[in-house]
Each structure stands twice: as C-alpha cells, then as structure tokens.
N, C-alpha and C positions, 0 to 999 in steps of 0.2 A: 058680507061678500058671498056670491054663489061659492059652493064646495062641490066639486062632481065625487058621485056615490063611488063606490069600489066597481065596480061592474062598468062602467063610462072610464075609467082611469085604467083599465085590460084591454080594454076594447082600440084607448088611444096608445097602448103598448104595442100591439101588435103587430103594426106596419114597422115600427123601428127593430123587434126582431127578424121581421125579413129581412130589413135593408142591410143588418148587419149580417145574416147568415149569406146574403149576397156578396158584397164585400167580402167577408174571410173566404166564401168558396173560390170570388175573384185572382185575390191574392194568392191564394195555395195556386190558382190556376198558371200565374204568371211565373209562380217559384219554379213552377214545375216545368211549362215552357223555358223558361232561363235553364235549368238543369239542364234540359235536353239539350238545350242552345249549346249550352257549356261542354257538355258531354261529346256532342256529336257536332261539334264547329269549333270548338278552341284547338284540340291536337291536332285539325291539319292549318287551320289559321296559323299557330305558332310555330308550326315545324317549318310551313311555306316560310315565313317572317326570319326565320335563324337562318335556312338555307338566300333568303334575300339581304340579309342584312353583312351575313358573309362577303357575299358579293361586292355589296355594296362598299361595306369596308377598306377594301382591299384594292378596291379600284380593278376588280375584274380578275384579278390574279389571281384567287383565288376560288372554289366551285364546291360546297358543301351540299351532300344530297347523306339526307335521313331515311332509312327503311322503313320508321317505326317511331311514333313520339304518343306516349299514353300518362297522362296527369291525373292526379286524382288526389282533387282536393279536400274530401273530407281526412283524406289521411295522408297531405302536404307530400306528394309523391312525385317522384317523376321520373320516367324510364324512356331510354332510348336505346335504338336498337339500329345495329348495321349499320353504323355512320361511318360514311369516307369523305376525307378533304384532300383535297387535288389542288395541283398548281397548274395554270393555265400559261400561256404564253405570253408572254410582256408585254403589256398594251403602251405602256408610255414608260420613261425612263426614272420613273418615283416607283413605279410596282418592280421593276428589274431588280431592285436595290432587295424587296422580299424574297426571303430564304426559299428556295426549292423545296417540297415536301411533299411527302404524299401519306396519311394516316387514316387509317383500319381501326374501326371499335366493333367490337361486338355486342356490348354491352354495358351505358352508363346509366347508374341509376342514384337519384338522389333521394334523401326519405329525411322526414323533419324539417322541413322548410318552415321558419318564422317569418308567414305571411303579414302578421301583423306590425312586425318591428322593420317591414320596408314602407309600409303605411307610416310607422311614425318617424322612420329617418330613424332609428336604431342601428348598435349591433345585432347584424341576422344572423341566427341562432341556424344550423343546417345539422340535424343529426348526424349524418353522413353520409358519404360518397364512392360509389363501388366503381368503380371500369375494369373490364375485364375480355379481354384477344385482342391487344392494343398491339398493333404492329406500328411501327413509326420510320420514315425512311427521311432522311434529312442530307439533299444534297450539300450544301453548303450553310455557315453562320450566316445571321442579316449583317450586311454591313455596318447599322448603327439600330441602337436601341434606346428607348426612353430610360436612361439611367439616373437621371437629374432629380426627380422624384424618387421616393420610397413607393413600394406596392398600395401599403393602404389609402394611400392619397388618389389613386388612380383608380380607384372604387368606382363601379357606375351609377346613378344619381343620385352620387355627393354622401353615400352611406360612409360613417364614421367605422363600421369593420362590419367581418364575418367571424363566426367562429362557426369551426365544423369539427362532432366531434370524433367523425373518424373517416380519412379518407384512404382506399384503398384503391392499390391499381396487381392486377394478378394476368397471369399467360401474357407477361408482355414482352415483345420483340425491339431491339432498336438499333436503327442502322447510321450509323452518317457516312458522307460519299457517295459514289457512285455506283449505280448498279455493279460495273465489273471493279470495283475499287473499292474497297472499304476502309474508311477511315478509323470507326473505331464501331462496332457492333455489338451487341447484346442477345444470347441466342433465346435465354428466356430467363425474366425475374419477375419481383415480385414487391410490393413497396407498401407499408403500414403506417403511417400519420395517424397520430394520436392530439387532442384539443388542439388544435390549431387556430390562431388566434390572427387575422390580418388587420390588425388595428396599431396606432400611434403608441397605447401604453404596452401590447405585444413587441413591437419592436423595440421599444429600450428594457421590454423583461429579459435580465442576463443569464434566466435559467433554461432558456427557451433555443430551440434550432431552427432557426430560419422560420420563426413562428409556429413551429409545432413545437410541443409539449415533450415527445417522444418521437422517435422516428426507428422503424425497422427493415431491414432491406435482404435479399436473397437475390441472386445474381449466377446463371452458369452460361460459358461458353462464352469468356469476353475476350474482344481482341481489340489493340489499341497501335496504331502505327504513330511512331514516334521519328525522330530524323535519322536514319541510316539502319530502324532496327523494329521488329515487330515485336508488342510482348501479348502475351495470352495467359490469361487464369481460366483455369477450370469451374473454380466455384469461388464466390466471396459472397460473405456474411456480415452485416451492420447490425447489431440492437444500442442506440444511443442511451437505454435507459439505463443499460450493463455498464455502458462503457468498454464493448468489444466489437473488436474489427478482426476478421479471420479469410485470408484467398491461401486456396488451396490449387495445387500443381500449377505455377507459375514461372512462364520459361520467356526468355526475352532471347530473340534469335540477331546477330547481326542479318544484313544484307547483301552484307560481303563478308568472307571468314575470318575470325581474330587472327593476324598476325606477328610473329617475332618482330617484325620492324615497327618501326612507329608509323602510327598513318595520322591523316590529317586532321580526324575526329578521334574520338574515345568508340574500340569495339566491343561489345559487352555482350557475351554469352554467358546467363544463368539458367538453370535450373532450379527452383522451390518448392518443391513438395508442400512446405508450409508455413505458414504467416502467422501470429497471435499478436492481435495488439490488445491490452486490458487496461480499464481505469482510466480509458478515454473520457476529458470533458469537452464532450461531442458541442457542447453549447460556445465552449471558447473558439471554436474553430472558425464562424464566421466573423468574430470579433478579432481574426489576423493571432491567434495565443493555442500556441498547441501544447496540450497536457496531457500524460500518462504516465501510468504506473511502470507499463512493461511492455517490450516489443521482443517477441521469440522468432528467431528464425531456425528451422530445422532443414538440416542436412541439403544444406546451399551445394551448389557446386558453381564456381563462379571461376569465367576466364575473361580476361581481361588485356587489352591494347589500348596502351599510356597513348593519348594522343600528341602530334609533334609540337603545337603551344599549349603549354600544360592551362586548365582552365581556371576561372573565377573559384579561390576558394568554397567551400558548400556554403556556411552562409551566407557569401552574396549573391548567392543561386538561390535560396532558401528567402534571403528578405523580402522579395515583394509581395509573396502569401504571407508569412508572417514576422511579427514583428518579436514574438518570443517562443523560443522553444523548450522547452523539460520535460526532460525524459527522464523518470525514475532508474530503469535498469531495462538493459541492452544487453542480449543474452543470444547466442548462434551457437549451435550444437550439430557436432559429426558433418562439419561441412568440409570445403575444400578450397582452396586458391589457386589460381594462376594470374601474375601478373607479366606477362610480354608487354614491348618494347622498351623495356630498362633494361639497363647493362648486365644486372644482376637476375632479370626473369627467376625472382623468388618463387616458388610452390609450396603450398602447406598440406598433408593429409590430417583428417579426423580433428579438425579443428572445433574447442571449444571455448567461447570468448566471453568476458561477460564484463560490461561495461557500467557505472554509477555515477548516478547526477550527470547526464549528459545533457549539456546546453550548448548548440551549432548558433552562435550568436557571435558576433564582435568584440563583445567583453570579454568572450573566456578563450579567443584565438591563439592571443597570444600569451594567456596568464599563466603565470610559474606556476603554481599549481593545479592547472590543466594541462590536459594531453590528449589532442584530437578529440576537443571537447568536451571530455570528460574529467571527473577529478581522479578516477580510479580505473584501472584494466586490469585484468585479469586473463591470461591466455595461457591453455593447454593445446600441443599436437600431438599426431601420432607419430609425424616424420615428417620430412621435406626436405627441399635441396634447393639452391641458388648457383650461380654463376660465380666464378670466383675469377678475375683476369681472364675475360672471356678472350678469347676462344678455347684459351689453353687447360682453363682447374675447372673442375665446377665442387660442391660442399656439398655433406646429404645429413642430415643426424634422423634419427631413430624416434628424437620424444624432444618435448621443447616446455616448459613453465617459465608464465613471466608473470610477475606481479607490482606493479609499479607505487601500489601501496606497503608494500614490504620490500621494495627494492631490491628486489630477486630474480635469475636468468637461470632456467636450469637447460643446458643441453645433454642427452645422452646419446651416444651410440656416434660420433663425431667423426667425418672423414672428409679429408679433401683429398682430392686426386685428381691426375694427369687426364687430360680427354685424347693425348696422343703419346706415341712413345718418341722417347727423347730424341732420337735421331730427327724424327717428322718436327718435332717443335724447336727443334735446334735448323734446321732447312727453313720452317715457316718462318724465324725470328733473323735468319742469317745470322748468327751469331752462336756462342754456348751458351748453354743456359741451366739455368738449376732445375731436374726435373725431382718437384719433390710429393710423396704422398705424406699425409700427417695422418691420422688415428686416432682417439680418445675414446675412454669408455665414459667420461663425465668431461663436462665441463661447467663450473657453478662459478656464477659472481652476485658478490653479498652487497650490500651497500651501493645498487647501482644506481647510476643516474638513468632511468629511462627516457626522459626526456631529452635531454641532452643527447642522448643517442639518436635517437628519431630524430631529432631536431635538423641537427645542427654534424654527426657523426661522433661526436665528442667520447670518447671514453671517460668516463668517471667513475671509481669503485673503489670499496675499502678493501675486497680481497676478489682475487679470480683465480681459481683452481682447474688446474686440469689433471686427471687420475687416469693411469694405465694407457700413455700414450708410447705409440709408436709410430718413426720417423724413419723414412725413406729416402733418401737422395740421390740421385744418379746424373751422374755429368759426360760428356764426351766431349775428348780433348782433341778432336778432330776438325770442328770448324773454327771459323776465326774466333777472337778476344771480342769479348761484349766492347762495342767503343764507349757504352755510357759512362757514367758514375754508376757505382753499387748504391743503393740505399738502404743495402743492411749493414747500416753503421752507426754507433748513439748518435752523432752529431745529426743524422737525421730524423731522428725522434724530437730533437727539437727543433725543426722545419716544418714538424706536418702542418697543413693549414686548420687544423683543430687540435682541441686541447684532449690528453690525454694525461689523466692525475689517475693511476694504480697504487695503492697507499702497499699491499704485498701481493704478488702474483708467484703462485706455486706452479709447479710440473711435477708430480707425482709418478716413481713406479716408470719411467720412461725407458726404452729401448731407441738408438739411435744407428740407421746401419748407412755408412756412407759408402756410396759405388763410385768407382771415375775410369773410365777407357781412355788409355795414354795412346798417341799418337801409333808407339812403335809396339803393342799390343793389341790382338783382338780381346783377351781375357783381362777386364778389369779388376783393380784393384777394389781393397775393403777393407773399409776399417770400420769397429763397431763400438759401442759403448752400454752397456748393461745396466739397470738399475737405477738410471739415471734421479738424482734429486736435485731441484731446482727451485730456490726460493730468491726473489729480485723484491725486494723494498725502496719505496720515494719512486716509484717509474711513472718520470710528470716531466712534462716540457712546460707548466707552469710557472711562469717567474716565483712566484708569489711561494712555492715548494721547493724549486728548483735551484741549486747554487755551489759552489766552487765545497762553503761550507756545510752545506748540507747538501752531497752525492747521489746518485743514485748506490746500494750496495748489493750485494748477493752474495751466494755462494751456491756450490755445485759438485755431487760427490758423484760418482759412479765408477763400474768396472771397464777398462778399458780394455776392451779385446777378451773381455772374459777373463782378466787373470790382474791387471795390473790395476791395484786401486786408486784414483784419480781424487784429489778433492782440489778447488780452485777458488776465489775470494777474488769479488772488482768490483771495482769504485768507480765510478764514472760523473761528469757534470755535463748532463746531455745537453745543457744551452751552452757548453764551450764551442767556437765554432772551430777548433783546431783538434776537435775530437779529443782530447789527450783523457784517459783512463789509465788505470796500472791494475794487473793478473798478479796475484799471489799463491802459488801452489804447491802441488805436491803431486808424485807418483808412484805406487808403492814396487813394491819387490816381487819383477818378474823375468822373465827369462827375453833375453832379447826377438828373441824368434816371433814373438807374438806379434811382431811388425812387417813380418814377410809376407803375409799375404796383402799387403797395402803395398810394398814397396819394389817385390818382383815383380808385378807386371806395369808396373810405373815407372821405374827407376832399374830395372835391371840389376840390383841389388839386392844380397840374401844376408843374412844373418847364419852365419856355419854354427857360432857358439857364440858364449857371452851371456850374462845374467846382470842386471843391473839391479841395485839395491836400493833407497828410499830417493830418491829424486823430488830436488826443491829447486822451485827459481821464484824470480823475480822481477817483471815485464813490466815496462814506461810505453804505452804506445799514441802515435796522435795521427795525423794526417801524412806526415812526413818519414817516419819511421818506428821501425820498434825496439827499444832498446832494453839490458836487460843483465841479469845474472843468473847463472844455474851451475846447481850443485846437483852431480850426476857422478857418483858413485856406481864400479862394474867391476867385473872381471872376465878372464878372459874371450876378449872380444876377437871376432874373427869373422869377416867378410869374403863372399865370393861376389865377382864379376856377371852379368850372364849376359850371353845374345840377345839378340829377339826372337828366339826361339825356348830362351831361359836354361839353356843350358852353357857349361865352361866351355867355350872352343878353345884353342892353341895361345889366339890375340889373347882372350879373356885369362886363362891362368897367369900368363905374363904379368897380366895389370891387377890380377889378385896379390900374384907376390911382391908386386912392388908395393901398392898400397897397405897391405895387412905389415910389411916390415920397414918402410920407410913413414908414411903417413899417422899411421894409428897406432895409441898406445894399448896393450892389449889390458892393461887392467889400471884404473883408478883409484884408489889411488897406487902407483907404480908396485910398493911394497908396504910391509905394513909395518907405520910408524911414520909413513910420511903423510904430508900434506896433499889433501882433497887437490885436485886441479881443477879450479873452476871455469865453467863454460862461458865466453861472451858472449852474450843471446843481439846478434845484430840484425836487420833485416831493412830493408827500405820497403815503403807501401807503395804498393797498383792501386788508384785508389778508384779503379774497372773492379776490383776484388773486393769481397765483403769483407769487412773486420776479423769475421772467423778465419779468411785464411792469412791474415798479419797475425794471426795470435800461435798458427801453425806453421807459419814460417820464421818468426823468431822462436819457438820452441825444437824447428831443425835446426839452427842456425847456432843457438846454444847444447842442441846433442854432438854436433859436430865437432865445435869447438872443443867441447870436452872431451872427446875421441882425440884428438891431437891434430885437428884438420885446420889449417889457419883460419883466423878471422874471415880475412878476406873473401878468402875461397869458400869458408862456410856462409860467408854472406852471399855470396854470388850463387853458393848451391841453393839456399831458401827461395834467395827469389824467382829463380827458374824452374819451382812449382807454377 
C-alpha cells in the first residue's frame, strides 16, 4: 500500500488547522456578539416584559414602571432601581375586587441566583434579597385571596421551592387607608429573614416561622385604629431566634373619654412605657400555640369603662387565633388602675402583680384551682380606694398584699368614710341613717379563699384580723324612721345570697365613739367605748357549720365611757330565722355620771350622784323581743330633770322631786344585809332598728327597772329610744 512521507502528511494538516482556527475565532465571535446581545438587550427587554406582564396580569389595574433594571450573569445578579406600582382605574368589575395600592422601592437587589436548578426544575438556591425606601400605601384588603393552596404550590413554572438565604427589607414605610385616614401605619422599620425555605417539606418544618428559619424585626412610629379607640407604639422589637418581643411607649387613646357610667362598648385609656415579652416560641404561633416564658409590663396606667353587656370571656375572644395558650409568668410593675362603670369604681396605685402558669383557655375558666387563668397571683399596692354604697362611703387603704397561693389578704392604713355629712345623707335617703367612719391600721386574713371572693363574693377564712380600729357613728334623730328592715341583725347573715364561713374574726385595740342629735337638742349625745376586744368564732351562714348546736360565739371586753369596764359573751344561730341569740355580761364599778353626756342632751336627764357597782345581766333576744335579767348594784342615786335648755326650771325641780322620792330607790341594795333587787331587762323590737340598739334598750329597760322604775314604764322608756 502507498504510505505518504512525513512532509505530504503536514502539508495535508494544514488546511484543517485553518478551518479550525476559523471555527474557534467564529465561535469566540458569536460568544461575544451574544454577550453584547445579552449585555446591552436583555435589561431593557426584561424590565419592558415585568412592566408588561404587570399589566397584563392584572387586567389593567394595575401600572408597574422601572427606573433601572441591571443583571449580571456571571455573578447571578440583579438590581433594580426606582420601581413604582400604581393602581389604575377599574376597567371591569374582576380588577375593582384588587386592592388599591400604590408602592415606592428604591432599591431591590438580588445576588446568588441558582440559574441552573430552574433549568432542572429544582429547589432555587437565591443568596439573598435586599429592598431598601420601600414606601407602601394600601387603600383597602382584596376582597378574596387564593387561600386554598399553600405558597409553595403556587410557584411559577411548576418549581418544587426557593430557598433564599437572606431577605432584607430596610427604610420602610407602610400605610393602610386613606390618604387622610389611616388605618394602621408604620413610620419606619426594618425586617431580617434568615434561610427561608418555600417549599412542601418547609411548610411542615415545626421549627420554622412562616418558612423562615429566623425572623428579625424593628418598627418605630406605629399607629393602629381599632373600633372606638387609637393605639400608637413608639417603638417595637421582634428577634424570633431570642424569643423576644419588646414595644415601647404604647398608649391606646378612646375616641370618646372614659366614663363613670357604663357605655355601650368597653372605653380604654393606657399608657405603657414598656412591654417585655421572653422565651417566645415564635414558630408556634402560626401553628394557632402561643408559648412563653414571661410577659413584663412596666408602669401601666390603665383606665377603664365596663362596657353595658359585659363581653365574650377572653378566651372566646382569644380562640380563633389560637387554640392554646401558656404563659410561664405574668409580671406588671409600679402601674395603676381605674375601673369606671362598676358600682364600686375600684383604683389601685403602685401596683405590683405577678401571675404563674397562665392558660386563657376553656379548661382552666372555670377550674378550682385556677383563678383568672392562672394557677397563682400574687398582688402588691401602694394604695387605693373603691366605692363603698355608692353614692354615700367610699374605702381607701394605704398598701394591699394578696397571695392566693398562701391564701393571704393584707390590707393597711384602712378607712371608710362618709362622702357627705349626715344631715345631707339623711335629706338624700329621706330617712335617718347611720353615718358611720371605720379606721384600721391592719386588716389581715389567713386561710382565705381568693377565689371564691373574686368569684362568686363568698367570704371564706380561717382568721380575719383587724388591729387599732377606730369607729365613728353619728345619727340625727330629726328626720323620719328608716321604713326598711335593718340588716344589721344575725338573722341576716344568714340570708346573704353567698356563703360566708369566718372560722375566728378579731377586732383588735378598737375605739368606738357614738354621736346621736335628739330631736329636742342641738348638742348631741355620746357615748364611747375604749379598748375595745373583739373575738367572734363559727361566723358562717353555712348549713354544713352553722346550727342551733353549734353557734356562732364571741366575746367582747372594753372600757365604757373611759371608766366602766364592760366584758360581754353571745351565742347566736345565725340560720335561726327568728333571730333568737342570748348577751351574757358584765359592767364594772363606776360612777353613774359617766352616762351624762349620752343622756342630757337625749333624754334630758342627768345623773346628780350615784355610783354603781359590778353589774351583771342576762339577755334572750329574737325578732320579737328582748328579754332578760340584771343584777345592778348602786348607791346613792340621784336624778335631775332638765329643759331643752338643760337646765332645772320651776316644772323640772317639781318632777325632780317627785321622781328621785317617789320613783327611784336611792341605793341597791336598800341596806346592808338585804337582798340585791334585781332588774327585768324587758323591751319589744323595731325591727327598722339594728340588733345593737335591742341589746341597748333591754340593757335601759333592766337599769330602770333596778332603779325602782316599773316594768312597764321601763319597758315603754327603752323603746322610745
């Protein structure tokens, strides 16, 4: 076979390294025409295509115009610049149904584009996503939204996800409403996405928020209209990967101003300086489950208008976001309260409250051991005051501790008192009326039931003390007779419409000064009692405590009038409905005089002389009468008459002397060696009049008697107190 030499086999080389140095120059030529192609025709091809495709979308309604659109594929780029989208006028009644809008970018830029994983139908890989002077103005919601699908599915062609791994939005504005109307606005924030994941196995990852990984947020100047009331935060803070949520100067203003009366909504003026929420699991939240550690409010000031149908407890307001809620601890410091349109318009200063395992849920509404949700409270104040028979008391204390986990109430610095003087509330009531102040420098109860209080009103307590009170009472016997019932009388302790079981209830250290203006007087009477000790046991309208055999009992020591020492012992069965109790006592050794100043400007009777010695009796009293005995040792006794001037006129010595020498024996017993003359303690009940004054008008009724004043007539004197 021929073989060509070396030199004919170069020779036949030659033309195929041209063809090929032709070709490769070709191909560089056309790579590089394409570049320029690409370079200098695809950013406005593609911007024109976005600003068209908008359009198109939307069916007109809408008008996308790009400043700026620069791509740059060897380093999967892409940047835009000064994009506004505008909404056009309603061409047809499917584009009306889209939301009004109009939005401001200054600058979106994305970097790391996974060009080749939309080639293979992958998840696209997007490094990240800046935008940044994003103004957004959003007249109204769309009517309807494609909800029926998940995000990821709605992918544009048919891509199983994105993940991007960081999307930022910075200097942004947002408005909803109307130009002159805002419905809820944002004056500038700022917003950090971290791996964000739009894909099928993202959306059932339960560590995830809304498909990101993390989420960070900064927010100032927001303002949100809600129905009848504006609220505004100054500043709030999100980092989901903390687990903290923090708004700062947060005030909700009504739209009309809280009022004492009840209005037809709930009015609500706060003030918050600050918010801490911690230990957020930001990921539960779109799964309907809110969890944290700790929510701090500081120095609230909060008033408030009960609206006139009270509303849907919090949790059935609270279910349809979510379906469970726990809250570790619920903690408010140095705030305040005001609750208007209750009858009681409670207030609290310097309040400090701290709440554990709180769950606003259906199973724990009504659970015995929860209370307002929670399992535990704990409240400290500085002071406060409530309404007490409004219009007439109102109450104030000084400091207040309650713990429902130690079943504890401390009140100190305790006062109730009059809001008018007794003439004006005896006119406003038509009738007399008790005007009384009370006092305490303590009032502590041990073993209470707080729930049951809150509840339901219920007193329940092993012990309630009250230390260093003093009581006030002043009466004017100038308008008519109360036509009610009293109901300060046992039999009504066991009527109330809740249960009150006090297992011992003390009065400690008390002073008790009673005032009364008699008709034929401007200068009222007074009588006082010193020292007062007061311990009552079994004080229960509970059947189950309460009974014939087992009483209520007490007893009760103090100085009467400064001089005469008093101690007294009662029994009572406060589910009797015929009231019947019985008084056991004693009065020690004092000079009769000490009763003048009750009795001259009431009775026009003075005490000239006379000393009485230990005084005992013994009282039956029920609804019908008081009956009784009294041992009331004296001597020489000696009465003056007086005017209404309180002085002896001419009439008055007359009926001095007949009384002091026909009526009254001047000393008890007559001589010595006889027999005590004992008092019948008789009296019939007003049952207009509280119990106190049946226990003081059989105690006149038996001082008379013992004086030599007949039955009768001492009966007929008591009751015409």
């Amino acid at each position: 076979m021929f073989q060509p030499t070396t030199d004919s086999a170069a020779v036949a080389a030659a033309p195929r390294r041209r063809w090929g140095w032709w070709l490769g120059g070709g191909s560089l030529l056309l790579v590089l025409l394409l570049a320029a192609a690409v370079a200098f025709g695809l950013d406005p091809w593609l911007r024109h295509t976005l600003e068209k495709q908008v359009r198109t979308a939307s069916n007109g309604r809408y008008e996308l115009r790009i400043g700026a659109l620069e791509t740059h594929l060897w380093t999967r780029t892409l940047t835009v610049r000064r994009v506004q989208l505008r909404t056009l006028p309603a061409a047809t009644p499917d584009t009306a149904r889209l939301p009004d809008l109009r939005l401001d970018l200054g600058k979106l830029q994305v970097a790391g584009i996974g060009l080749m994983a939309i080639v293979r139908r992958q998840i696209v890989p997007i490094d990240s996503v800046g935008l940044d002077s994003v103004r957004l103005r959003l007249a109204g919601m769309p009517a309807s939204a494609d909800t029926a699908r998940p995000l990821y599915q709605q992918l544009p062609l048919g891509l199983p996800g994105v993940r991007f791994g960081v999307v930022a939005l910075r200097r942004v504005q947002a408005r909803y409403g109307t130009v002159q109307h805002a419905v809820a606005q944002i004056n500038r924030a700022s917003l950090r996405a971290t791996d964000i994941e739009v894909s099928a196995a993202a959306a059932a990852d339960s560590s995830r928020m809304g498909y990101a990984r993390t989420i960070t947020a900064d927010a100032r100047g927001v303002l949100a209209r809600v129905p009848g009331h504006v609220v505004r935060a100054g500043h709030g803070q999100f980092a989901s990967a903390r687990g903290r949520f923090q708004l700062d100067s947060v005030r909700v203003m009504p739209l009309r101003a809280v009022s004492r009366q009840r209005t037809p909504s709930a009015r609500v003026a706060l003030w918050l300086p600050r918010l801490r929420l911690a230990g957020l699991a930001a990921a539960d939240l779109a799964r309907g489950r809110f969890r944290a550690d700790s929510l701090v409010l500081a120095a609230a000031q909060l008033a408030l208008t009960l609206p006139a149908v009270a509303p849907p407890p919090p949790h059935q307001l609270l279910a349809p976001y979510f379906k469970d809620i726990r809250l570790k601890q619920l903690r408010i410091t140095n705030s305040r309260l005001r609750v208007l349109g209750d009858e009681h318009r409670p207030e609290l200063r310097q309040v400090t409250l701290l709440g554990t395992d709180i769950r606003p849920v259906a199973a724990t509404y009504s659970k015995a051991n929860y209370l307002y949700y929670a399992r535990a409270w704990q409240l400290r104040a500085g002071g406060g005051r409530l309404e007490v028979s409004a219009p007439y008391y109102h109450a104030t204390f000084g400091g207040l501790q309650a713990d429902t986990r130690a079943r504890q109430l401390t009140l100190a610095s305790v006062a109730v008192a009059p809001t008018m003087s007794v003439a004006a509330m005896a006119r406003r009531k038509g009738h007399q009326t008790a005007h009384v102040s009370v006092r305490a420098d303590r009032l502590a109860a041990q073993g209470l039931d707080l729930f049951a209080l809150l509840h339901d009103g219920s007193v329940l307590a092993q012990r309630v003390v009250l230390g260093r009170v003093q009581v006030a009472t002043t009466s004017d016997g100038r308008m008519p007779i109360n036509p009610n019932r009293s109901i300060m009388t046992p039999e009504a302790i066991g009527k109330l419409p809740v249960r009150v079981d006090v297992r011992q209830l003390r009065l400690q250290h008390a002073d008790v000064r009673m005032s009364y203006r008699a008709p034929r007087s401007a200068q009222p009477g007074v009588m006082a009692i010193r020292q007062l000790q007061v311990t009552l046991r079994n004080l229960s309208n509970d059947p189950r405590r309460m009974s014939a055999a087992r009483p209520l009992t007490g007893e009760a020591t103090g100085l009467l009038q400064r001089r005469s020492f008093a101690r007294v012992s009662l029994r009572a069965n406060l589910l009797d409905a015929q009231g019947r109790h019985t008084l056991v006592g004693s009065l020690g050794d004092a000079p009769l005089a000490i009763l003048n100043p009750m009795i001259e400007p009431t009775r026009g009777i003075r005490f000239r002389s006379g000393r009485i010695g230990t005084i005992r009796f013994q009282m039956q009293l029920d609804r019908q009468q008081a009956r009784g005995t009294m041992w009331a040792p004296y001597t020489d006794l000696k009465l003056d008459l007086l005017n209404r001037q309180g002085k002896r006129d001419a009439l008055r010595r007359v009926g001095t002397t007949l009384v002091n020498g026909l009526f009254l024996r001047d000393n008890n017993p007559r001589r010595v060696g006889r027999d005590l003359q004992t008092g019948r303690m008789t009296s019939g009940r007003e049952l207009r009049f509280s119990v106190f004054s049946l226990w003081r008008q059989g105690l006149v009724s038996g001082l008379l008697n013992s004086a030599g004043v007949p039955a009768p007539l001492a009966k007929k004197l008591s009751e015409s107190e």
